[in-house]
C-alpha positions in Angstrom: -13.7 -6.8 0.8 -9.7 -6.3 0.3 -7.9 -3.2 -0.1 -4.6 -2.6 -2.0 -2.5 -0.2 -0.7 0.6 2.1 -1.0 2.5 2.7 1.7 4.9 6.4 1.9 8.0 4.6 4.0 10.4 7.2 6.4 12.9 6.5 3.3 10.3 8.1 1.2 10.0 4.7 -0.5 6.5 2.8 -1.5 4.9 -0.2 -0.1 2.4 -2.1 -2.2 0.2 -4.8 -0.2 -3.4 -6.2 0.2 -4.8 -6.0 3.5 -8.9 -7.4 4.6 -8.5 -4.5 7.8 -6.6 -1.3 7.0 -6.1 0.1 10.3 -5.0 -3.8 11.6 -2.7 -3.5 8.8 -1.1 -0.1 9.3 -0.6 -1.0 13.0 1.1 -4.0 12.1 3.8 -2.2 9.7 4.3 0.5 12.3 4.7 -1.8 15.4 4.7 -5.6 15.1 6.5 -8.3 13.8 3.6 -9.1 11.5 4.5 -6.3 9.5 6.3 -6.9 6.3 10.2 -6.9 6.2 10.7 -4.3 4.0 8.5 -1.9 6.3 10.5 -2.8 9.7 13.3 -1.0 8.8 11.7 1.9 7.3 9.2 3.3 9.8 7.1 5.0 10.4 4.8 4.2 7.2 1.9 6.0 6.5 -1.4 4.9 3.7 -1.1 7.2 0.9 -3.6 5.8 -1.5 -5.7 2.7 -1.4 -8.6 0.5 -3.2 -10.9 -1.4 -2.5 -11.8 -4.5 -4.3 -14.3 -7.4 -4.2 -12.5 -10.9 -4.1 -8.8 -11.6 -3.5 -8.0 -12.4 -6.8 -8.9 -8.9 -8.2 -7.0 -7.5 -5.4 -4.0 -9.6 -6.0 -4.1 -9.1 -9.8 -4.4 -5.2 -9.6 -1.2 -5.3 -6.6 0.9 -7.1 -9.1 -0.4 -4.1 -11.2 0.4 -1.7 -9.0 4.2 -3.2 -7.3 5.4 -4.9 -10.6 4.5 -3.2 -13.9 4.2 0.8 -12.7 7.1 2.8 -11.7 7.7 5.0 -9.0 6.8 7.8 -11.1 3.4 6.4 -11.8 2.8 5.2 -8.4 3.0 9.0 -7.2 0.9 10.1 -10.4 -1.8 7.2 -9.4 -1.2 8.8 -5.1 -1.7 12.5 -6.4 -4.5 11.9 -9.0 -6.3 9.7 -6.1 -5.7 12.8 -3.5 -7.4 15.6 -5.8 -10.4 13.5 -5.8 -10.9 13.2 -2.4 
């Protein structure tokens, strides 16, 4: 099982990534080294949407989706739509 993720940055920017433990994950970005460069400088991050998917190539595929091809504008549509369902 992998998640993809978006992450709400203290720069109210978005983090896309994959993650196999979500709470690992969000610990790393927050406090470690292990966390990505882009979210070192721009803690604390906090999840604001995720999936999950079966295999890592669907989870790959739909973060290239998600970081590459959507805006930010539809990243917060995909965030808000995901929130009223919950």
């Amino acid at each position: 099982m992998y998640f993809v993720y978006i992450l709400l940055c203290a720069d109210d920017s978005l983090y896309t990534g994959i993650a196999t433990n979500m709470e690992r994950r969000l610990e790393e970005h927050n406090s470690s080294d292990k966390g990505a460069k882009y979210t070192r400088g721009r803690r604390p991050v906090k999840i604001v949407y995720n999936e999950i998917l079966r295999t890592r190539s669907e989870a790959s595929k739909r973060e290239y989706e998600i970081k590459k091809k959507m805006t930010k504008a539809e990243k917060l549509k995909l965030i808000e739509d995901a929130s009223r369902l919950d």
